[in-house]
N, CA, C and O atoms as a GROMACS GRO file, in nm:
protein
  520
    1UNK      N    1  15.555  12.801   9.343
    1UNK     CA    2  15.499  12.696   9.424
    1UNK      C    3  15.358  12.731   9.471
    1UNK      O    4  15.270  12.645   9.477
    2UNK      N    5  15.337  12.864   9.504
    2UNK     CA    6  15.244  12.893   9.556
    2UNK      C    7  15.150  12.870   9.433
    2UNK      O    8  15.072  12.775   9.426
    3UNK      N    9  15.166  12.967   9.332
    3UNK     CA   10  15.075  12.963   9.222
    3UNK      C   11  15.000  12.775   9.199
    3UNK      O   12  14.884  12.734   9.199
    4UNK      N   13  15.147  12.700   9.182
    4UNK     CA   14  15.067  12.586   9.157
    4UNK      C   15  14.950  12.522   9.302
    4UNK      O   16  14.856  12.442   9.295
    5UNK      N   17  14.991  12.578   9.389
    5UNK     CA   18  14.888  12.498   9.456
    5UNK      C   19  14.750  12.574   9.488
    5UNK      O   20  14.673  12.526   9.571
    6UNK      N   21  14.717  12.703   9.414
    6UNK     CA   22  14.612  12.810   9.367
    6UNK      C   23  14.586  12.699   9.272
    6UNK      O   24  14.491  12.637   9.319
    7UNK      N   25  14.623  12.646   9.165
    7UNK     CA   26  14.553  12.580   9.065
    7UNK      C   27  14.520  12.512   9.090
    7UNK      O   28  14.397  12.506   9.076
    8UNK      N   29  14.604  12.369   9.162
    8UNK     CA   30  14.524  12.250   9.212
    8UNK      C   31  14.405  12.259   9.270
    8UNK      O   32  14.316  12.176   9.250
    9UNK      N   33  14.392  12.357   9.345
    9UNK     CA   34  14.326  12.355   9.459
    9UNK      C   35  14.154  12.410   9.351
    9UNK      O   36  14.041  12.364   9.364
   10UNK      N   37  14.214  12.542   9.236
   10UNK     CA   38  14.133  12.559   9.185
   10UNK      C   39  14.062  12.415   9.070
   10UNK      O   40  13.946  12.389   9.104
   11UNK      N   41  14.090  12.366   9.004
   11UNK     CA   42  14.128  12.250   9.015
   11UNK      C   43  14.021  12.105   9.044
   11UNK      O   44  13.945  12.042   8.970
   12UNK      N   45  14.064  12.094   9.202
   12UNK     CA   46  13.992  12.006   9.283
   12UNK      C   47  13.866  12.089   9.335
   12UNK      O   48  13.772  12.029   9.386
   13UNK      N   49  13.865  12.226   9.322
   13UNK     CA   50  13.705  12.273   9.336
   13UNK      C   51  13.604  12.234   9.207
   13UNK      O   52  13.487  12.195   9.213
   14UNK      N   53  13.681  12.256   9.098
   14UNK     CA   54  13.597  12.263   8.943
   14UNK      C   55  13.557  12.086   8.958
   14UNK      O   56  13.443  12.063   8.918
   15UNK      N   57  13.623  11.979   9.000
   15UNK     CA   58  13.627  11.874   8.959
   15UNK      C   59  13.491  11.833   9.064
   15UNK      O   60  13.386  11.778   9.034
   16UNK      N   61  13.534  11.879   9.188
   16UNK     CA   62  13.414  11.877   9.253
   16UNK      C   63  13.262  11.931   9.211
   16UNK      O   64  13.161  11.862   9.196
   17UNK      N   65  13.275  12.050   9.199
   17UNK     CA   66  13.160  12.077   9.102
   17UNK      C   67  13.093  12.000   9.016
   17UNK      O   68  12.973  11.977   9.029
   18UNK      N   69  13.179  11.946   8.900
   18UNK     CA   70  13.139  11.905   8.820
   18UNK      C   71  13.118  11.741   8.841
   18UNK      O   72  13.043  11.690   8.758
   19UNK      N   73  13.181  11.645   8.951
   19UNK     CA   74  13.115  11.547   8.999
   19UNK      C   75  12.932  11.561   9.088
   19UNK      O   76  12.844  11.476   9.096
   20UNK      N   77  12.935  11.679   9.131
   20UNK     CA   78  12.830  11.735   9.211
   20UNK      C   79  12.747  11.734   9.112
   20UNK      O   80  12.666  11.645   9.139
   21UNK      N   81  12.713  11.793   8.990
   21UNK     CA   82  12.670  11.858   8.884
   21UNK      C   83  12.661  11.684   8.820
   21UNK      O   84  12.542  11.689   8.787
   22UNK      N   85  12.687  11.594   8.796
   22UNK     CA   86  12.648  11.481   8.757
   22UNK      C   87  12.618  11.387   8.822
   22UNK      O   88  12.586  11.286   8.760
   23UNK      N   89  12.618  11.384   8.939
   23UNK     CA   90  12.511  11.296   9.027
   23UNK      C   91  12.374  11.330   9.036
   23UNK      O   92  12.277  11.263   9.072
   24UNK      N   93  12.385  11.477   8.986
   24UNK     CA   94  12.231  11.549   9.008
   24UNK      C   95  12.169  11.472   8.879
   24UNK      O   96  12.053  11.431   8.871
   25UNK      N   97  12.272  11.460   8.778
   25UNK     CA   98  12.195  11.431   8.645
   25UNK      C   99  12.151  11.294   8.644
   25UNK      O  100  12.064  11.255   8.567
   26UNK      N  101  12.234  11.191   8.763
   26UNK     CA  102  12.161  11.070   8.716
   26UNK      C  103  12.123  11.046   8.817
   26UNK      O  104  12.185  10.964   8.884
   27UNK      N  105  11.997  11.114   8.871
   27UNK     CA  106  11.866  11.057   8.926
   27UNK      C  107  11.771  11.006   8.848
   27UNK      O  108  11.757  11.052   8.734
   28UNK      N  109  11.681  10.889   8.901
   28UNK     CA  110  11.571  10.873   8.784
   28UNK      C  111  11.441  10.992   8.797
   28UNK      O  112  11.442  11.067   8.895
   29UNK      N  113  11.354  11.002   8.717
   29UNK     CA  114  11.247  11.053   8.672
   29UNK      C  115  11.176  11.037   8.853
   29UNK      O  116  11.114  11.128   8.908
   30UNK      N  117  11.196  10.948   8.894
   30UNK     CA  118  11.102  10.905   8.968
   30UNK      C  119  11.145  10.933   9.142
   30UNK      O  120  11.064  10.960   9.231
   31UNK      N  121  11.319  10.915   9.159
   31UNK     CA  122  11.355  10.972   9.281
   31UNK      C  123  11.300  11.080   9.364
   31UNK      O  124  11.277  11.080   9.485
   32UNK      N  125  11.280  11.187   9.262
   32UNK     CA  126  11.210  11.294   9.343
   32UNK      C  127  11.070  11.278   9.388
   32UNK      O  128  11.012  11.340   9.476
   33UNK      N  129  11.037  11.209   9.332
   33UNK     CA  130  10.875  11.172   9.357
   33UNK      C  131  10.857  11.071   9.488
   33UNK      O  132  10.773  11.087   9.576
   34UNK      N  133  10.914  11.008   9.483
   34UNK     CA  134  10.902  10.911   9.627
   34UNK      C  135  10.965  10.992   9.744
   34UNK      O  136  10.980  10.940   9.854
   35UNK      N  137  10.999  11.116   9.718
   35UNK     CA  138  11.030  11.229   9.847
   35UNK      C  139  10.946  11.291   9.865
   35UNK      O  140  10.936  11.359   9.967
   36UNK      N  141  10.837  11.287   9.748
   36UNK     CA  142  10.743  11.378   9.808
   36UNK      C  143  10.585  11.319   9.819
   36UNK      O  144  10.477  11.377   9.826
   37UNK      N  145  10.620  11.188   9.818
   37UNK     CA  146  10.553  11.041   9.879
   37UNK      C  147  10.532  11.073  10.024
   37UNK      O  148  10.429  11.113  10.080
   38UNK      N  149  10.676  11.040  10.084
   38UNK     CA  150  10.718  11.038  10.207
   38UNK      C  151  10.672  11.124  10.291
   38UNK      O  152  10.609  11.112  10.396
   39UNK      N  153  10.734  11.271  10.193
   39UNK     CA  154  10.643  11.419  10.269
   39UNK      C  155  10.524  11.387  10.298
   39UNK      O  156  10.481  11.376  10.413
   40UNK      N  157  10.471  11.371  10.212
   40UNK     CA  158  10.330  11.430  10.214
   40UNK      C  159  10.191  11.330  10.259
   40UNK      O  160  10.074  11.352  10.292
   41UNK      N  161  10.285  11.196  10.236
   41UNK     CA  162  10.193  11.080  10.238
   41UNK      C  163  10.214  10.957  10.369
   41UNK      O  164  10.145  10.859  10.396
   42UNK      N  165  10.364  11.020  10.445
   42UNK     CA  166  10.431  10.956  10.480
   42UNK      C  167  10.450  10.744  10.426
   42UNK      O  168  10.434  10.692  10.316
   43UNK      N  169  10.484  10.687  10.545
   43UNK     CA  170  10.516  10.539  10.478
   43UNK      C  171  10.390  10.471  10.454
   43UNK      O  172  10.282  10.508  10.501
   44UNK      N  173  10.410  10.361  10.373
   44UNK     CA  174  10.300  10.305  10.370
   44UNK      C  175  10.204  10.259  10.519
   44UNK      O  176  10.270  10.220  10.615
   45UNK      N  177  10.090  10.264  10.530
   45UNK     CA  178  10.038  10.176  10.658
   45UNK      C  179  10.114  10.035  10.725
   45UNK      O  180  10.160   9.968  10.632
   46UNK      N  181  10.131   9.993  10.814
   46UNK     CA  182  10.154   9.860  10.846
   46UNK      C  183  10.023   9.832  10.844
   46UNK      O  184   9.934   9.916  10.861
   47UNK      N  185  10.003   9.696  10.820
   47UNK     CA  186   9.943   9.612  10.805
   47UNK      C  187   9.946   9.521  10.931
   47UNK      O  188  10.042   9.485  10.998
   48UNK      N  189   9.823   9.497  10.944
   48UNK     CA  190   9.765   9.432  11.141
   48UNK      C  191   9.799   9.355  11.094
   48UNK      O  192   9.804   9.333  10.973
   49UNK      N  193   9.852   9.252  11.242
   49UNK     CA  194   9.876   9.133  11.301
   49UNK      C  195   9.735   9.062  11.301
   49UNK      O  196   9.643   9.103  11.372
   50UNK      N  197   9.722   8.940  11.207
   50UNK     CA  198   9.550   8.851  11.255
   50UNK      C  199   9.623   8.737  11.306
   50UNK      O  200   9.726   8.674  11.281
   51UNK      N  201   9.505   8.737  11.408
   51UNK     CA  202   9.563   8.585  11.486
   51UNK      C  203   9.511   8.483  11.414
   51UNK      O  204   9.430   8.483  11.321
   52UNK      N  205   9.569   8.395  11.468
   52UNK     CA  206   9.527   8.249  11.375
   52UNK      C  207   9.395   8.198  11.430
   52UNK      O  208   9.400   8.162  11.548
   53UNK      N  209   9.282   8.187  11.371
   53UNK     CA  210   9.210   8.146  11.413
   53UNK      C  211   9.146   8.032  11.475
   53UNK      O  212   9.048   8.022  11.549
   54UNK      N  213   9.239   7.938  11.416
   54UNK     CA  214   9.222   7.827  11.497
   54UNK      C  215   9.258   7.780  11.651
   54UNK      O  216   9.223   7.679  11.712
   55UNK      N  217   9.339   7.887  11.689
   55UNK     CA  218   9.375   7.935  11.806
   55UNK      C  219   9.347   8.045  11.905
   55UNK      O  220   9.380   8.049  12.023
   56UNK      N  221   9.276   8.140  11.832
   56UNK     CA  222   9.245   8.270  11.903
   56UNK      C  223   9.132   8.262  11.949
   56UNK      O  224   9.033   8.208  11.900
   57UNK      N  225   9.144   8.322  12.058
   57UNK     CA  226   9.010   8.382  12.156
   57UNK      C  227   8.926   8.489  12.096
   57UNK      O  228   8.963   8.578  12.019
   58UNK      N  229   8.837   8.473  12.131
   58UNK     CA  230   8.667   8.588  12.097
   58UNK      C  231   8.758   8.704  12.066
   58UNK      O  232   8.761   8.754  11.954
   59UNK      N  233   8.833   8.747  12.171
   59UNK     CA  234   8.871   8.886  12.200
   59UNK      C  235   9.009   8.923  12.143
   59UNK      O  236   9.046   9.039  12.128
   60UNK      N  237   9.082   8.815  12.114
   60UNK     CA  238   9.186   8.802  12.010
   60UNK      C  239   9.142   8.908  11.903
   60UNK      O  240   9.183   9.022  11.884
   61UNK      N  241   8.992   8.793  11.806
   61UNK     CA  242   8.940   8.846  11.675
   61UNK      C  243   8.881   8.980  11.737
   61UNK      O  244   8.884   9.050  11.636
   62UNK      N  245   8.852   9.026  11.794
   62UNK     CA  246   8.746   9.161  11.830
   62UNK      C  247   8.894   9.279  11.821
   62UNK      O  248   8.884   9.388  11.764
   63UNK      N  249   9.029   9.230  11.891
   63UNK     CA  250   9.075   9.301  11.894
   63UNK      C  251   9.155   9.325  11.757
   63UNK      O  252   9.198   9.436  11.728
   64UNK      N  253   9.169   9.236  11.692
   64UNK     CA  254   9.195   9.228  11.552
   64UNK      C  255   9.127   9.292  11.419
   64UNK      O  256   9.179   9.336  11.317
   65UNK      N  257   8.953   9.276  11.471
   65UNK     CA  258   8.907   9.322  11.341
   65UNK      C  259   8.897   9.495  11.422
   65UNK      O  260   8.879   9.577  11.332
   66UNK      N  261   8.902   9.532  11.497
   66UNK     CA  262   8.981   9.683  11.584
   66UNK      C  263   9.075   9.764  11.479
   66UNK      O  264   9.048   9.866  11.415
   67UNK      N  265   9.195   9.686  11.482
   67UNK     CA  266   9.304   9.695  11.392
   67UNK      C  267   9.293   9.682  11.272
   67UNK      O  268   9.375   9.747  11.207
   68UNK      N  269   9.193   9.598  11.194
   68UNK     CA  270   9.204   9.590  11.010
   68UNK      C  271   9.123   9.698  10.999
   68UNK      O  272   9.135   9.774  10.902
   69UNK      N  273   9.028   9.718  11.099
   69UNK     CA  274   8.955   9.867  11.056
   69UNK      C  275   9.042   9.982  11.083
   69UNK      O  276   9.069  10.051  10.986
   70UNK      N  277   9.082  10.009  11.175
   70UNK     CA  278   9.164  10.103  11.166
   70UNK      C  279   9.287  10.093  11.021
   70UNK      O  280   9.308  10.173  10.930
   71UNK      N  281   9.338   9.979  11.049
   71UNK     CA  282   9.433   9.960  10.890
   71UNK      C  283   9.347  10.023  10.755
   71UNK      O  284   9.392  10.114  10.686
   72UNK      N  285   9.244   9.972  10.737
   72UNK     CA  286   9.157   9.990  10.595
   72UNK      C  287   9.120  10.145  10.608
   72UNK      O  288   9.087  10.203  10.504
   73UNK      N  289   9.121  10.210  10.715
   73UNK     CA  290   9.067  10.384  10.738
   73UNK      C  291   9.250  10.463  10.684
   73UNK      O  292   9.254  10.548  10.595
   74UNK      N  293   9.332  10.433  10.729
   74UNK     CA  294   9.472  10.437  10.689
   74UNK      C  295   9.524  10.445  10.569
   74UNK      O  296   9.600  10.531  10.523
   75UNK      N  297   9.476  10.341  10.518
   75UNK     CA  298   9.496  10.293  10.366
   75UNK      C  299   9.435  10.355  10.311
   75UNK      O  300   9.496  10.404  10.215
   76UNK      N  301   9.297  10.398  10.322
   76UNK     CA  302   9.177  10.453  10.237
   76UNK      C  303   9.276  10.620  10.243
   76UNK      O  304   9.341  10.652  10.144
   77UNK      N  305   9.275  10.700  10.354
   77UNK     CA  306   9.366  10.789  10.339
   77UNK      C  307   9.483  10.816  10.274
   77UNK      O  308   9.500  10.916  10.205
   78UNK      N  309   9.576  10.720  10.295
   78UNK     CA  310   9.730  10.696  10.218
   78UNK      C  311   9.704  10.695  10.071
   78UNK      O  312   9.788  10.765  10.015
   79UNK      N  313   9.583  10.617   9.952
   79UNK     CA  314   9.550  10.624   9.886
   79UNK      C  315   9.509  10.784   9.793
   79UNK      O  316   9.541  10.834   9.685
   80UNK      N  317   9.420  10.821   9.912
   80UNK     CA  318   9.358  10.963   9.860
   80UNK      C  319   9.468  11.078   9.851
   80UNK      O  320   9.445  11.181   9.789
   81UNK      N  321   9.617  11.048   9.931
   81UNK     CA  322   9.703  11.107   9.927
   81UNK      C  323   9.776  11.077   9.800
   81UNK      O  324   9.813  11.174   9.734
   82UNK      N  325   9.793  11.000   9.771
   82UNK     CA  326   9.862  10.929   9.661
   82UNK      C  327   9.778  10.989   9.462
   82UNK      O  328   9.822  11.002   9.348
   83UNK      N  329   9.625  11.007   9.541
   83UNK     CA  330   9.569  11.055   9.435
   83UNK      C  331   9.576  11.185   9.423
   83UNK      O  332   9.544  11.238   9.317
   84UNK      N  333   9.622  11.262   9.537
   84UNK     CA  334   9.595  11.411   9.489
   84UNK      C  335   9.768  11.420   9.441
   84UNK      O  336   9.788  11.496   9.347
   85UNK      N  337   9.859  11.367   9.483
   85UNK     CA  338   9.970  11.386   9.436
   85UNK      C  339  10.003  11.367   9.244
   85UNK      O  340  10.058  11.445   9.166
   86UNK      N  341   9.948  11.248   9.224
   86UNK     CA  342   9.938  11.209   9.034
   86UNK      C  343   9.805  11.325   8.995
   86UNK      O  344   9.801  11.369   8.880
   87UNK      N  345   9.713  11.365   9.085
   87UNK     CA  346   9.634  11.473   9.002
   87UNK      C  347   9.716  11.605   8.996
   87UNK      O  348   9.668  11.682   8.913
   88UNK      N  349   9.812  11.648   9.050
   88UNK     CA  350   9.864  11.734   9.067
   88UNK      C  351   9.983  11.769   8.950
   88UNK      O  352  10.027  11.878   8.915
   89UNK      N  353  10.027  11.583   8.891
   89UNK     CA  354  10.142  11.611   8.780
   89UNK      C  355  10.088  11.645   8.624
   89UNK      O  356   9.977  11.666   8.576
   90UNK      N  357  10.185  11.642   8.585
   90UNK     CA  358  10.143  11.692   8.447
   90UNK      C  359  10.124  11.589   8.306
   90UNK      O  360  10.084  11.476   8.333
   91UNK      N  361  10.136  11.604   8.232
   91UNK     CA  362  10.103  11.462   8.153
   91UNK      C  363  10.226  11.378   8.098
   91UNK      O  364  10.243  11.265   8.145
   92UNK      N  365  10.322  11.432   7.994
   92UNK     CA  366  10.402  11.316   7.953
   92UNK      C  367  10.498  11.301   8.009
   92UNK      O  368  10.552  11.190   8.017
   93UNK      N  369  10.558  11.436   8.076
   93UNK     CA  370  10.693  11.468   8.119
   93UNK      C  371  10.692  11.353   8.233
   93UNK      O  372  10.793  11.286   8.256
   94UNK      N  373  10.554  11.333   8.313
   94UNK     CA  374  10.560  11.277   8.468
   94UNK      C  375  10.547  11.153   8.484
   94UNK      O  376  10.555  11.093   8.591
   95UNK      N  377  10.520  11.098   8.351
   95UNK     CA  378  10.412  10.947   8.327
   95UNK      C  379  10.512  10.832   8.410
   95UNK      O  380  10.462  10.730   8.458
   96UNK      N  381  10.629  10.855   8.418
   96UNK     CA  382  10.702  10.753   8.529
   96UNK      C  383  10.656  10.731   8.664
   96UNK      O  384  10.638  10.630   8.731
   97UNK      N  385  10.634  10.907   8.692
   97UNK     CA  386  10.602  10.949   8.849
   97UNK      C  387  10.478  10.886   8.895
   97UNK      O  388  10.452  10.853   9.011
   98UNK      N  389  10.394  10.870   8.772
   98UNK     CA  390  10.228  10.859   8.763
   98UNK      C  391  10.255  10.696   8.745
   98UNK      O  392  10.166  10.623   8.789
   99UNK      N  393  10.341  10.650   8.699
   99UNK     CA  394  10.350  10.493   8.661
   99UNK      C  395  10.378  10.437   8.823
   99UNK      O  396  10.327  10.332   8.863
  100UNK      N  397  10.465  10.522   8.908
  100UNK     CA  398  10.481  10.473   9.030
  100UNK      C  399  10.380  10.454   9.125
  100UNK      O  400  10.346  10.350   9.181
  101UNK      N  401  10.329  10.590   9.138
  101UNK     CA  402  10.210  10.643   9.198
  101UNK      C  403  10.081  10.518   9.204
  101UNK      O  404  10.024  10.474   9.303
  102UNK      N  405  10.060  10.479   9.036
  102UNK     CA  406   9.971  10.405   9.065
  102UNK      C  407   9.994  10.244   9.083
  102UNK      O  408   9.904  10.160   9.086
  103UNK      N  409  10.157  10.217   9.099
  103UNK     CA  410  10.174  10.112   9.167
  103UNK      C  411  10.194  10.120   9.296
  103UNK      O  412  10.229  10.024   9.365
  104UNK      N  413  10.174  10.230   9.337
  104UNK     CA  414  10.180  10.268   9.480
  104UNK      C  415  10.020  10.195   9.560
  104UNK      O  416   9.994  10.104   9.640
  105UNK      N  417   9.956  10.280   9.496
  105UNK     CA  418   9.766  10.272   9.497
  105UNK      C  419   9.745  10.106   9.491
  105UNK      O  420   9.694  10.038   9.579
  106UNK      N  421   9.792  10.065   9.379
  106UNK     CA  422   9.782   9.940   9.385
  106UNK      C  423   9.788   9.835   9.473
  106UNK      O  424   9.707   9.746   9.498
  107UNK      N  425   9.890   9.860   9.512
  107UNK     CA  426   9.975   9.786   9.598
  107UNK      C  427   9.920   9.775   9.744
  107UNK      O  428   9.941   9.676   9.814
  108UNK      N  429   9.836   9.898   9.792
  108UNK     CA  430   9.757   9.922   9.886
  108UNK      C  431   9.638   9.866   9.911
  108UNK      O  432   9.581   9.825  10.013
  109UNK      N  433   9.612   9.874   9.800
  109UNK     CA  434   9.451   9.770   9.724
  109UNK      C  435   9.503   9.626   9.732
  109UNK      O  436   9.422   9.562   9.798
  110UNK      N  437   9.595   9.554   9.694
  110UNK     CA  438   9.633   9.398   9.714
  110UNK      C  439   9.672   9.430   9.866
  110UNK      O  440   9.644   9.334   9.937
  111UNK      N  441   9.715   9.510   9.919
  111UNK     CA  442   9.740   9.440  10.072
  111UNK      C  443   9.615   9.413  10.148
  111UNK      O  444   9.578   9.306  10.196
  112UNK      N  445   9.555   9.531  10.151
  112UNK     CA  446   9.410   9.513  10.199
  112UNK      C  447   9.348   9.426  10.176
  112UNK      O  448   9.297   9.361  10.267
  113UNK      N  449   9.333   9.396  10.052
  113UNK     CA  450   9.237   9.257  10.018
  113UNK      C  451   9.271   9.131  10.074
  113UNK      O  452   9.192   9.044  10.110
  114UNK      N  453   9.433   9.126  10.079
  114UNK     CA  454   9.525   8.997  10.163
  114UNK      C  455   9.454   9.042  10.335
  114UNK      O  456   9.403   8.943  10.387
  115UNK      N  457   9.447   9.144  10.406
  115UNK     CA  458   9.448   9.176  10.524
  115UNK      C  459   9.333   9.135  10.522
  115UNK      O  460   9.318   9.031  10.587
  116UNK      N  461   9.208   9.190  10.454
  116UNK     CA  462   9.072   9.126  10.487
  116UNK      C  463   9.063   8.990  10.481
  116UNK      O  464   9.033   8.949  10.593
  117UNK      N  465   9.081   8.866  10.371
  117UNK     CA  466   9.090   8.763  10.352
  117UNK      C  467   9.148   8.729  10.476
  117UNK      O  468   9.081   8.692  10.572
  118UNK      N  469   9.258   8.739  10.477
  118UNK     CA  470   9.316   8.655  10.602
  118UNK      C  471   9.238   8.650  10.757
  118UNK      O  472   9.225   8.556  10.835
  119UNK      N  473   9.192   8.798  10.766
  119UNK     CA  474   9.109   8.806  10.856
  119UNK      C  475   8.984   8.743  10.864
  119UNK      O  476   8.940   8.687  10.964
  120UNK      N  477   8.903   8.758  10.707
  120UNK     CA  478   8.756   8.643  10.736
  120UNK      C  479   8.780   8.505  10.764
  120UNK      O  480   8.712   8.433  10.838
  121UNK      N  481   8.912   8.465  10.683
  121UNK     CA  482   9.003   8.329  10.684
  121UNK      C  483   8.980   8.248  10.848
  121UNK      O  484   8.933   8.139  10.881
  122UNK      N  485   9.049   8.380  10.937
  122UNK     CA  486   9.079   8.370  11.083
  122UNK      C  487   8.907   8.326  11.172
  122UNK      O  488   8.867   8.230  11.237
  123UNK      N  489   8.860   8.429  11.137
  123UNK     CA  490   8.704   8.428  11.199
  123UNK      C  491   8.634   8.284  11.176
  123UNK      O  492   8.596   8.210  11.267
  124UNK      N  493   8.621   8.254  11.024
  124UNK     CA  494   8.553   8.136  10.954
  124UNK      C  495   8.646   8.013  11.060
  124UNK      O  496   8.588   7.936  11.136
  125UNK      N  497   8.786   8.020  11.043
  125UNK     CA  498   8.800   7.907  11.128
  125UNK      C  499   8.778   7.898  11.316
  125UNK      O  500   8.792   7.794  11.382
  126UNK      N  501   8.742   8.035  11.373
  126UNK     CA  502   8.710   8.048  11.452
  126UNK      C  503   8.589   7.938  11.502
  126UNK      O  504   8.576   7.841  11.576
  127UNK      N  505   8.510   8.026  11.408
  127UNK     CA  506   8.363   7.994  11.412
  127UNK      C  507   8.365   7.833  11.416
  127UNK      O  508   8.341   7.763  11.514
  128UNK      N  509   8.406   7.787  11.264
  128UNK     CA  510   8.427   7.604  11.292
  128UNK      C  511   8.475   7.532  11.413
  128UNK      O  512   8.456   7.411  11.429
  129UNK      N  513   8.537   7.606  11.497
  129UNK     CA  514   8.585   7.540  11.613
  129UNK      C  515   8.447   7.542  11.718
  129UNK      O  516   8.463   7.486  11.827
  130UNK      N  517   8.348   7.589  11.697
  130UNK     CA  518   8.243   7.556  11.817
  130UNK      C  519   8.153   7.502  11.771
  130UNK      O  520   8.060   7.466  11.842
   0.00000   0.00000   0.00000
């Protein structure tokens, strides 16, 4: 009796193992890389609040374009992080990591451009209101 429950037990360790041992295997190419995103680059920036311009005060927009500058100094950083990380990989083995990476970059570049727009958007209708 004893013996058999030495085996099971040996057994339910090996099985464990070897479930352990294949979860490792199906990560993608790319899992590890967005951990060391996080590390190193932490989350993306938030992106400022613009007031609506057709409604906002002087000091609304003053305190707003405050915030897209600070946002765009953020971004410009988060970016340069993002670049030393893909200069750092290697060539074919990583090209997923590097495929992410620069939809990462990207993606930073279309928000900004949405954050500025919306913001001249805000001002321009400011301005029309006087």
């Amino acid at each position: 009796m004893k013996l058999r429950r030495n085996i099971i037990t040996a057994l339910c360790v090996n099985l464990a193992i070897a479930a352990a041992a294949t979860a490792a295997d199906t990560s993608t190419p790319t899992d590890n890389i967005t951990g060391v995103v996080l590390q190193q680059c932490g989350k993306l920036p938030a992106t400022p609040t613009v007031p609506n311009g057709n409604t906002a005060t002087e000091q609304d927009l003053v305190t707003a374009m405050k915030d897209v500058k600070a946002y765009q100094a953020s971004v410009a950083e988060y970016r340069t992080c993002l670049d030393q990380i893909s200069a750092g990989l290697t060539a074919e083995e990583d090209e997923p990591k590097k495929t992410l990476l620069i939809s990462l970059h990207n993606r930073t570049v279309d928000d900004e451009t949405q954050v500025g727009d919306l913001f001249n958007s805000a001002v321009r209708a400011f301005k029309g209101r006087k």
